[in-house]
Structure formats: C-alpha cells, structure tokens
C-alpha positions as CSV (number, residue, x, y, z in Angstrom):
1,X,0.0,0.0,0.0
2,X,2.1,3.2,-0.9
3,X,2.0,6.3,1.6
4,X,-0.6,8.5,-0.8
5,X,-2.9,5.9,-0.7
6,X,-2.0,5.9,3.3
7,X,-2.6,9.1,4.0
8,X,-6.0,9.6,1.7
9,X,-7.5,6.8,4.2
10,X,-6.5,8.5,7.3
11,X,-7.9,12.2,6.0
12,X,-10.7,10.3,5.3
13,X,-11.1,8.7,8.8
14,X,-10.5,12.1,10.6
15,X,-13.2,13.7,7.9
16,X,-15.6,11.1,9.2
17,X,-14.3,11.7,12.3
18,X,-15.3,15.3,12.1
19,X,-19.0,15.0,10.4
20,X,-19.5,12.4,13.6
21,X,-18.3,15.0,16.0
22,X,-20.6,17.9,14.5
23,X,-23.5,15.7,14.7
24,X,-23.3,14.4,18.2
25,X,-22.9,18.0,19.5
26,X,-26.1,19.3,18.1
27,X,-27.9,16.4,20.4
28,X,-26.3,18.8,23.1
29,X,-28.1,21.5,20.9
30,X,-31.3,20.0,20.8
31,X,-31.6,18.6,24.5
32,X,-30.3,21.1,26.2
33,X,-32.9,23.6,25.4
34,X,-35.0,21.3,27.8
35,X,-32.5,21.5,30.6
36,X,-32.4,25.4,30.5
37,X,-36.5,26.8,29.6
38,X,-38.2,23.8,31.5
39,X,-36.0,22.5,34.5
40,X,-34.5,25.5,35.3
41,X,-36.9,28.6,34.3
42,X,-40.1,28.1,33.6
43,X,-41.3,24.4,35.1
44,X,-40.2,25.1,38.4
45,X,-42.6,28.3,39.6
46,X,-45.2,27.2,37.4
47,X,-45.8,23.8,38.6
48,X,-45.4,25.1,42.3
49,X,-48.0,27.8,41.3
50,X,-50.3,25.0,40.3
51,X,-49.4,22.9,43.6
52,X,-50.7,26.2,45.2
53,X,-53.5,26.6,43.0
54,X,-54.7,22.7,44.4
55,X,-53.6,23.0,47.3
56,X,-55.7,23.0,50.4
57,X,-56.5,25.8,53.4
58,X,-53.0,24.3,55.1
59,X,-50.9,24.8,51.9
60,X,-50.7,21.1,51.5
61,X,-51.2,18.7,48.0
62,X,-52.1,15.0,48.5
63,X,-50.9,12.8,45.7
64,X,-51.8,9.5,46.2
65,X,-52.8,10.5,49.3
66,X,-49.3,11.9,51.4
67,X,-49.8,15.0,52.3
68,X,-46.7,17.4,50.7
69,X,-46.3,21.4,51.1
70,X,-47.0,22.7,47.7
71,X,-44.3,24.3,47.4
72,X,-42.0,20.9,47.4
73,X,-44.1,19.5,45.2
74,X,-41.6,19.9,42.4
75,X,-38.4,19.2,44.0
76,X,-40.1,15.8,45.4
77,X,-40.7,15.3,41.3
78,X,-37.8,15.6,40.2
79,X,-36.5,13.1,43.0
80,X,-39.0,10.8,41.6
81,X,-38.4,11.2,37.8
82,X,-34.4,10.4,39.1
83,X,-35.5,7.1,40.8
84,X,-37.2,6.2,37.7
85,X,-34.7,6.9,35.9
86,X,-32.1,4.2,38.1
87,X,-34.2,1.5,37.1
88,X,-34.1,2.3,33.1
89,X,-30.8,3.5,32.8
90,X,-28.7,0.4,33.5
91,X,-30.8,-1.9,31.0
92,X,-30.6,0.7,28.3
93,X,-26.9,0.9,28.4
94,X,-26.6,-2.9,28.7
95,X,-28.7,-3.2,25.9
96,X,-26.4,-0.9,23.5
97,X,-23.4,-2.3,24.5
98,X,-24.8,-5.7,23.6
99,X,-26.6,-5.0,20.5
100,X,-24.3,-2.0,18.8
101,X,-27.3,-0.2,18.1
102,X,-27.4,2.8,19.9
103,X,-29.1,4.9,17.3
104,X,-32.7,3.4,17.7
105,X,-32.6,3.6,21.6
106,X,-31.3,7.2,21.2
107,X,-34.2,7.7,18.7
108,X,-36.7,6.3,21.5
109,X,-35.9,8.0,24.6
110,X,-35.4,11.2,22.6
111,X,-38.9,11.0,21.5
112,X,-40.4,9.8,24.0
113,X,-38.8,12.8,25.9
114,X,-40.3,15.8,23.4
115,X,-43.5,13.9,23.6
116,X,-43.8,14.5,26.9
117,X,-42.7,18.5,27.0
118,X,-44.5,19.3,24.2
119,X,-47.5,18.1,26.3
120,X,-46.9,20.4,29.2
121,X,-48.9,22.8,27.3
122,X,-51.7,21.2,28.4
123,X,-50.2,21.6,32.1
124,X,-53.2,24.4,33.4
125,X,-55.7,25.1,36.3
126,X,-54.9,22.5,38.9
127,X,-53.4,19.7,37.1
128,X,-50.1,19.4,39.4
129,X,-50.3,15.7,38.8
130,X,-50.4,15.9,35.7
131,X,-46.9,18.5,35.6
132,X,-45.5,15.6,38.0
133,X,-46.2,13.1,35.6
134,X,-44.7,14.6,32.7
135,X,-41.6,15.8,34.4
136,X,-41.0,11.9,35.6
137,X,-41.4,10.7,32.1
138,X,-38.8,13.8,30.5
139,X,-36.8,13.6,32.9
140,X,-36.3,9.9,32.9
141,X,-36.2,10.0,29.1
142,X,-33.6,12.8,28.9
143,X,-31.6,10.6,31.4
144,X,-31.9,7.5,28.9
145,X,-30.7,9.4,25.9
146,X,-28.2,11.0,27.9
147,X,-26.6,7.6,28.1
148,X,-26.3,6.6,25.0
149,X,-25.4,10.3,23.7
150,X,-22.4,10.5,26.2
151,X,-21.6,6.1,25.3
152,X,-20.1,7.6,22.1
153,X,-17.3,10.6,23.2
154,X,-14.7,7.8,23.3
155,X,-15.6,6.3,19.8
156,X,-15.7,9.4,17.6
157,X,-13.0,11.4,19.7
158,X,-9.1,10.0,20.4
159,X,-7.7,10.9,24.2
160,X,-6.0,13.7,23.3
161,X,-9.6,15.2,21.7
162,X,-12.1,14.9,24.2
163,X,-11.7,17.7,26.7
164,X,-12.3,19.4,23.6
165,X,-15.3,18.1,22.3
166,X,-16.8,17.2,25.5
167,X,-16.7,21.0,25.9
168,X,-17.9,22.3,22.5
169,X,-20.8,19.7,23.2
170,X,-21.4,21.7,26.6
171,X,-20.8,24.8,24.6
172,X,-23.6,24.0,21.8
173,X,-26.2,23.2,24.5
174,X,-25.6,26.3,26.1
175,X,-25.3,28.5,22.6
176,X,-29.1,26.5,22.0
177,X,-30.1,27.4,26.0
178,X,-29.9,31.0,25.0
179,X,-31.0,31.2,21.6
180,X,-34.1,29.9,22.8
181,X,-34.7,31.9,26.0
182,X,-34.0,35.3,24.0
183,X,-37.5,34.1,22.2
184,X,-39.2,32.8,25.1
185,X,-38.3,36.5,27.1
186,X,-39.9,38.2,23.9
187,X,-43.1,35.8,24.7
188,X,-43.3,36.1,28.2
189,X,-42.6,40.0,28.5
190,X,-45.1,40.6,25.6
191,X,-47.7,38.3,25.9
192,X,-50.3,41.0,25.7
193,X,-49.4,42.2,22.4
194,X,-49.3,38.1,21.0
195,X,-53.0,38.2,22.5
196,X,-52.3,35.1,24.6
197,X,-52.3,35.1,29.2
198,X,-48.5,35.0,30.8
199,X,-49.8,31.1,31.8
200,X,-50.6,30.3,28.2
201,X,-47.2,32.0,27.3
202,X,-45.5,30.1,29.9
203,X,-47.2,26.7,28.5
204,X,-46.0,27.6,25.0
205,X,-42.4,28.0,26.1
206,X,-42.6,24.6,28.2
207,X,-44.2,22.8,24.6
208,X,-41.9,24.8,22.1
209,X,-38.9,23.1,24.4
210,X,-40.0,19.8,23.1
211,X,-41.0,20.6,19.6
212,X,-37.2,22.1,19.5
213,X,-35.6,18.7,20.9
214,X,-37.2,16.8,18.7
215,X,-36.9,18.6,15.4
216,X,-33.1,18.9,16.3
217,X,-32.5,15.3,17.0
218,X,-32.5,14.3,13.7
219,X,-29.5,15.8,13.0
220,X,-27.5,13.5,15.3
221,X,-29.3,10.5,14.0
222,X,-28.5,11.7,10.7
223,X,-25.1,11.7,11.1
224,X,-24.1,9.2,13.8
225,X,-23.4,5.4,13.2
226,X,-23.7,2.6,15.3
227,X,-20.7,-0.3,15.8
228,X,-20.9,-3.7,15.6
229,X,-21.0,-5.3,19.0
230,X,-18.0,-7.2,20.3
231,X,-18.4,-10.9,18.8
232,X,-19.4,-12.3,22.4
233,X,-21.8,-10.1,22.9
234,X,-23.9,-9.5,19.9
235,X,-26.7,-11.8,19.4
236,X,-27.4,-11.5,23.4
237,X,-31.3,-11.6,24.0
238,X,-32.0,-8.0,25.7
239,X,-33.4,-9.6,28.3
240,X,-29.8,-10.6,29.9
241,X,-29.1,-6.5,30.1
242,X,-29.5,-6.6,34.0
243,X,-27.1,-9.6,34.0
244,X,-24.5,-7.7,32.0
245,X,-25.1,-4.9,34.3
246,X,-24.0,-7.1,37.4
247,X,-21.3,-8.2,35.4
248,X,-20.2,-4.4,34.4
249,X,-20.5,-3.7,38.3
250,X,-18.3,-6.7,39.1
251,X,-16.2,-5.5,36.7
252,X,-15.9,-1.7,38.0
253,X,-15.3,-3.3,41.7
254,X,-11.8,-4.4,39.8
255,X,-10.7,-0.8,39.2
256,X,-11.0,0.7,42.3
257,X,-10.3,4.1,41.2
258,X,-12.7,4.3,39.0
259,X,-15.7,3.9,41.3
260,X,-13.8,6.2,43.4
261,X,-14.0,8.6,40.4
262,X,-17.9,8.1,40.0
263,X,-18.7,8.5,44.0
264,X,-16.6,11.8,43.9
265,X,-19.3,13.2,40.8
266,X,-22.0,11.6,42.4
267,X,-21.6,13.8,45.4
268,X,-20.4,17.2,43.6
269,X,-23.0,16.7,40.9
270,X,-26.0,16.1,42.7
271,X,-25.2,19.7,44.2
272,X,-24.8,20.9,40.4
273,X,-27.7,19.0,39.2
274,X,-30.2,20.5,42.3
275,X,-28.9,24.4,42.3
276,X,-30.0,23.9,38.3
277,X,-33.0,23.1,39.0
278,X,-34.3,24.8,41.9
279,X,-32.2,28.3,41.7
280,X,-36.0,29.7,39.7
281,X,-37.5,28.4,43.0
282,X,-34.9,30.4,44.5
283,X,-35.6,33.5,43.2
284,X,-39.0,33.7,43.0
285,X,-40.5,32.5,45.9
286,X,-37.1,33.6,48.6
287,X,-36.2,36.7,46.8
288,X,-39.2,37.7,45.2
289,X,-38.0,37.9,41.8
290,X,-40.2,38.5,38.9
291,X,-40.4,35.6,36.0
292,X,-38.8,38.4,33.8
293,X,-35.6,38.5,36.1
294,X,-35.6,34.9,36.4
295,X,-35.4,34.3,32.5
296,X,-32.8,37.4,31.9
297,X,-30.7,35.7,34.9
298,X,-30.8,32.3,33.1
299,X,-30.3,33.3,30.0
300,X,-26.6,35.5,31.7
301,X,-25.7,31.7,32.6
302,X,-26.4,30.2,29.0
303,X,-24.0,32.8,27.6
304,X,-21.2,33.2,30.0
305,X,-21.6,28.9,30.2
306,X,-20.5,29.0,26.4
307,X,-17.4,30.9,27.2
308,X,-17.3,29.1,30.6
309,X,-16.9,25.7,29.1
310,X,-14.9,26.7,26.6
311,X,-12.1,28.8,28.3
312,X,-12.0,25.8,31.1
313,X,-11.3,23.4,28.5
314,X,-8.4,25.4,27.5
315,X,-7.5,25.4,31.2
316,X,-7.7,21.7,31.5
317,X,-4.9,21.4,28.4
318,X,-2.6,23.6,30.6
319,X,-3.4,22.2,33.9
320,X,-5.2,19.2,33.4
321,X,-8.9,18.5,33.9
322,X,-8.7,17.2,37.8
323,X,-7.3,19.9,39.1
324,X,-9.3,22.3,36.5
325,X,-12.3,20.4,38.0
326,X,-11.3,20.8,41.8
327,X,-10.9,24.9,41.0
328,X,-14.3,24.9,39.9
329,X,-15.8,23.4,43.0
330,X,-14.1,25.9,45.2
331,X,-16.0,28.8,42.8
332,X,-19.2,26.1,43.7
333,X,-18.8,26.8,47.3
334,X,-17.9,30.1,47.0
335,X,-21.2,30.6,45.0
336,X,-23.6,29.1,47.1
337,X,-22.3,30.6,50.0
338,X,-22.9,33.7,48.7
339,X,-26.1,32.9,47.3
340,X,-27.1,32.4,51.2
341,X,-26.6,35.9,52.1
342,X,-28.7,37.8,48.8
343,X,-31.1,40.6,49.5
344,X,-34.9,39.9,48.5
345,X,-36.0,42.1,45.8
346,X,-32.2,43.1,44.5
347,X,-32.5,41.2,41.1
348,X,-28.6,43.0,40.9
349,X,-26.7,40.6,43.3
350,X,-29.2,37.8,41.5
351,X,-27.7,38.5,38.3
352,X,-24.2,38.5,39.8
353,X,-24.5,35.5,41.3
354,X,-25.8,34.0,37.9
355,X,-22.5,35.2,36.1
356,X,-20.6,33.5,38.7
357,X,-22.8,30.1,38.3
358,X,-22.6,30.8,34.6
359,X,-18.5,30.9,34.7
360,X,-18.5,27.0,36.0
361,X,-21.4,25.2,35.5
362,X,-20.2,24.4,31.6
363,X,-16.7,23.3,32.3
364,X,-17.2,21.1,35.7
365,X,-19.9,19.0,33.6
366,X,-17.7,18.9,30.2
367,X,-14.5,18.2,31.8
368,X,-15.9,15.3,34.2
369,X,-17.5,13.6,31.2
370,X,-14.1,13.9,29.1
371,X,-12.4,12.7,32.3
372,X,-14.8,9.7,33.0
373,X,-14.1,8.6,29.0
374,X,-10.3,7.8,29.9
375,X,-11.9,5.5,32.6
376,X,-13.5,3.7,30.3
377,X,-12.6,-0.1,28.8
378,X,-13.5,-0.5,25.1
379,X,-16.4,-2.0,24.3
380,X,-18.4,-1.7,27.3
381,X,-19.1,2.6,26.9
382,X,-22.9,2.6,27.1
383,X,-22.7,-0.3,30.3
384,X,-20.0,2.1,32.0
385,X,-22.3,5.6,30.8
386,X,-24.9,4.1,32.5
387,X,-23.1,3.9,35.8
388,X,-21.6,7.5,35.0
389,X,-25.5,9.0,34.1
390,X,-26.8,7.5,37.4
391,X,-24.0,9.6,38.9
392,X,-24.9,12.2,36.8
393,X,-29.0,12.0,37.1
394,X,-30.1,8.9,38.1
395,X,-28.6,9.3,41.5
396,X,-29.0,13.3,42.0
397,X,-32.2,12.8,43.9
398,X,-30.3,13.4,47.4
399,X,-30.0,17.3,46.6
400,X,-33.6,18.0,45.4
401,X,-34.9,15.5,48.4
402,X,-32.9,17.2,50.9
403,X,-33.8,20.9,49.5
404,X,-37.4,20.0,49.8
405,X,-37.0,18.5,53.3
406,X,-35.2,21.7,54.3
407,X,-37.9,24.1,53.2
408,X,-40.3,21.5,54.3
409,X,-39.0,21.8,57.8
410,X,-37.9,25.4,58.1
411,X,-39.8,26.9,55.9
412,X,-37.9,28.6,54.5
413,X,-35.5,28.4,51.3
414,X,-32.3,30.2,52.4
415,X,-31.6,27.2,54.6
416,X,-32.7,25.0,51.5
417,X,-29.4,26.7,49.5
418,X,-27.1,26.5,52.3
419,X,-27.8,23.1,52.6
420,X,-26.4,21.9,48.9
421,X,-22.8,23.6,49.9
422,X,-21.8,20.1,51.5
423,X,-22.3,18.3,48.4
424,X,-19.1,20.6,46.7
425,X,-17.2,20.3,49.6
426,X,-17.4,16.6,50.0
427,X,-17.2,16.1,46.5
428,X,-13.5,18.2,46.6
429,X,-12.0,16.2,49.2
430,X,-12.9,12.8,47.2
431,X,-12.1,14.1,44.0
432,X,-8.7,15.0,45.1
433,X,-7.9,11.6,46.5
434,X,-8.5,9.8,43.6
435,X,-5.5,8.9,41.1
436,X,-6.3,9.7,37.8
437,X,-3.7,8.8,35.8
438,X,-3.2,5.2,37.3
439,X,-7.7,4.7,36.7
440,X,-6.6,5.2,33.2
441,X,-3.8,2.7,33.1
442,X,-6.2,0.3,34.9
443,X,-9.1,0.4,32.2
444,X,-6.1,-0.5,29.8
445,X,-6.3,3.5,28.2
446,X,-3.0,5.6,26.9
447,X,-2.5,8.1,29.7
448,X,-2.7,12.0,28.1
449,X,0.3,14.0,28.6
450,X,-2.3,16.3,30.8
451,X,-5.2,14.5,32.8
C-alpha cells in the first residue's frame, strides 16, 4: 500500500471523524434547550403555582394521598423522575453495548422525551399531577438518551480530543439554552401584544422546548453510526441487560479508582444537578423575583456557560482536567455561600451570582465527562455511561430530596441553598484523592500528557 494511498485513508477517517463530532454535539443543541426553559426557568414556579392553585387551606397537595407542602411538590418530582430513571438506565446501556445499536434507543428516549414537554402545554388550572407526571417521564427520558449520547465521546474522539469536544458539546447546549430563551423573554414580556395570558405564554415556552428537541434530534441520528457489537456479545437476547449490568459492576469493583472517580461526581454533581434546577424556586418564591428577572438571569448563565466551558477546557490542556475540575468546586462553594446571604427584591446581586454560576457550571460537567471517557474499557461505553448517568442523574435525587426536606421543615429556602454547599465540599476532598492517571492505566487506556 504506498504512503498517498496511506494518508488519503487517514484524511478520510478524521473527515468522518469530524461530520461524527458535528453531529453528536447538536444532540447537546437540541436537549439542552429542555434542561435550561423547562427544569430550570419556567417548570419550576409554574408547577409550584399549580401545587398552590390545588392545594388546600394548610398549603398542602395530597398525591396518592401523602400530604406534601406545595411548594415541594416539584423538588419531590424531580426526586421521583431520578428514581425512575435508576431503574431504566442500567438496561438501556446494557442493551447498546450488547446490540451495537445505539441509534434506535437514542431515537426512542429522545422521543419519548419531546413527547412529553410538548404536552406540558396542556399543564393548566390545577393539574399538578399531571406537571408531576410529565416531568418523571422527560426527565427519565432525557436521562436514557443521555446515556447513549455520552456512550459515544470515546468512539468518535481519540484521548487527546475529548476535553475538547466534550466542551464544545457543553458549549452547543448552552449557545441553543440562550437562543431559545431570547424568544421565550420576547413571549413572556409581551404576551399582551401576542393576545395570549402569561400562563398560556408560559405553557408555549414549556411545549416549544420539546418541539425544538425533537426537530433537532434528527441531526444526530443523521449523522451518527452505530458499531458492531463485540463478537461475544452480539446476538445476546435484551433480556440478559440486568445480568451484564452485574457483570459491568463486578467488573468496576476491579478498578477501584474508578468507582472512586464516579462516587466523587456523584456527590459534587448532585449539588450541580439541584442548584439547576431549583435556583428559579430560589428567586421567585425567597427573593421575590419577577419571572422576567428569572429568564434574563438564566439566560446571563447560557452565555457566560458557552465561554465558561470553553475557556475551562483550554484550562484543563494547561493544567489538566482534575485539578481544572477541583478549582471549579471551590468557585461552587464560593457561590452558594454567597447565594445564602442575597437581599430579596435586588434582582442585581441575582444576576451576579448568575454570572458567577454561569462561569463554572459548563466546564465542571464537560471536563468530568471527558475525564470519565479515559476510565472507560473498550467496548463496554454505554454499560460504564450508564453507571456514569446515574452519577450524573439517576442518582441526583439526594439534593432536590434534601432541599425539599429543608424548606419543608424550616420553611424557608435560604436554609434549603445553604444546605447543597456540603455536596461541593465533599465532593473536593474525594475528588482529590483519587489517582487519575493510574484509573486510566487500569481500564487498559494511553494516559494523556495532561489529565
């Protein structure tokens, strides 16, 4: 084989290589959009609005007859739609692994996910059930896909790439986040003149979120390929996915550090995971901030996430991603502590804090999934994703539980915030114990020059 001949097939492979990469960050694009108007603006004082609207002379909802404070009604959801998610995770990533085709379980849960936000529009009156129902189902979906999106980083990008791409992923989600809120603001401030309420202008943000994700997942479907499945695994029968799972666990209990990696994010990230979605809860019904502030506020943390996510990627080539990771959950600490001490009414200091938020929360997520991808033995990425989302969702439902516990208790939700501050600083002292560089030698990976 001469060396033109040689070098035509490797420019083709990194050309491929390229048009993969391209597509799987506009599932960032089209997901994220979810993440950012429904979780994090609009779902969270709406559906607590509705818990209010239902609830009774005490301030109390009863689904399936426990008495809950309305206004934890949605962080006890979004506890919920995480346990759900435990049990469907595992099997879908088993599932992949065995099969090679991650495409049509992508295709499903991504689906299945816009299905249910574009039918929050019909979220209204007193339906609070029906707001916790559809937020289970999302969420869990989103979770699902989430999986399988993040089970292909190590296949379409070499070691030396994937701080990189992880973070222009991030930085396409949050480019989308903002894009979209700039037209939902327009909506919401200027309902009037559209001739529609502010709730039926909230409702149409909350459906347009799924409309988006789904019209933009076709893109990575498009352009994504599946791989054949490792000769003893394909031809499996899906129904030995919880077996494999056992067997991936058995496995993971072999490289120490690794599980010592995913206990570390499982800690920090619940924190990250509840302060995203319950800072709207924050602000409106602790500070008093309008919906108008809430959405300008979010929409400062979609754009200085972009440059956040990008700038600590550069960071992570300089320093490496550990110790880019550990700064950022000092800023986390810093933040929350701050966020503790914020005058009601003074939508200023909100914003400030935002920026600060804004700064971090791109690069701690991108760099932990690029650092979890060196962790990772070939061939089994969706089985060991699915550990890593459970980390990363299925197992945040300690922050949200414990947030609605606080306010539950106290009343009030200035404790609530405090209260998430131990999940960064536990997080930081496990994190820094763990040896990065030999948890890549152990899953059988080249070690980067900086990790």
């Amino acid at each position: 084989m001469s060396t033109d001949t040689v070098r035509a097939g490797a420019a083709g492979e990194a050309a491929e290589r390229r048009r993969e990469q391209h597509g799987w960050y506009f599932y960032d694009w089209a997901c994220s959009v979810y993440s950012t108007s429904v979780l994090t603006v609009f779902l969270g004082p709406y559906l607590t609005a509705v818990a209010k609207h239902a609830a009774d002379a005490d301030g109390f909802v009863h689904p399936l007859g426990i008495p809950v404070r309305a206004g934890s009604f949605f962080a006890y959801a979004v506890s919920a739609s995480v346990i759900v998610s435990i049990f469907v995770m595992p099997l879908a990533g088993a599932v992949a692994d065995r099969s090679g085709r991650k495409k049509p379980l992508l295709a499903v849960a991504a689906y299945l996910g816009a299905a249910a936000t574009t039918g929050m529009f019909f979220l209204d009156g007193d339906r609070y059930l029906l707001g916790g129902l559809l937020l289970i189902v999302a969420n869990a979906s989103l979770a699902v896909s989430m999986v399988l999106y993040n089970s292909y980083l190590p296949q379409i990008a070499p070691p030396e790439e994937r701080d990189a791409v992880s973070s222009r992923g991030w930085a396409f989600g949050y480019a989308a986040g903002s894009l979209v809120l700039i037209a939902n603001l327009v909506l919401f401030t200027a309902h009037d003149s559209f001739g529609v309420s502010e709730s039926t202008a909230v409702r149409i943000c909350l459906a347009s979120a799924g409309v988006w994700w789904g019209a933009f997942t076709l893109v990575p479907l498009k352009r994504l390929r599946d791989r054949r499945a490792p000769a003893a695994s394909a031809g499996q029968p899906s129904a030995h996915g919880w077996r494999q799972l056992a067997a991936t666990v058995r496995d993971m209990r072999g490289k120490p550090l690794t599980l010592s990696f995913l206990l570390a994010y499982l800690i920090y990230n619940d924190g990250i995971q509840t302060v995203i979605s319950q800072a709207s809860v924050y602000g409106s019904e602790e500070l008093g901030l309008s919906q108008s502030t809430l959405i300008v506020a979010v929409l400062l943390v979609q754009v200085l996430a972009v440059g956040g996510a990008l700038g600590m990627g550069r960071l992570a080539r300089t320093y490496g991603a550990k110790r880019t990771i550990l700064g950022s959950l000092v800023a986390w600490t810093l933040t929350l502590g701050a966020g503790y001490f914020l005058p009601a009414g003074a939508p200023v200091w909100f914003f400030v804090l935002a920026s600060a938020i804004g700064l971090v929360l791109g690069g701690s997520q991108a760099l932990s999934r690029s650092l979890f991808s060196h962790l990772v033995p070939r061939g089994k990425e969706a089985e060991y994703f699915s550990a890593y989302e459970m980390s990363d969702r299925g197992m945040s439902w300690l922050g949200p539980l414990l947030f609605g516990l606080t306010y539950q208790l106290t009343g009030s939700y200035r404790d609530a915030i405090i209260s998430l501050v131990a999940f960064f600083v536990i997080g930081f002292v496990l994190l820094a114990r763990v040896q990065v560089r030999q948890a890549v030698r152990d899953a059988g990976n080249p070690v980067p020059e900086r990790i």
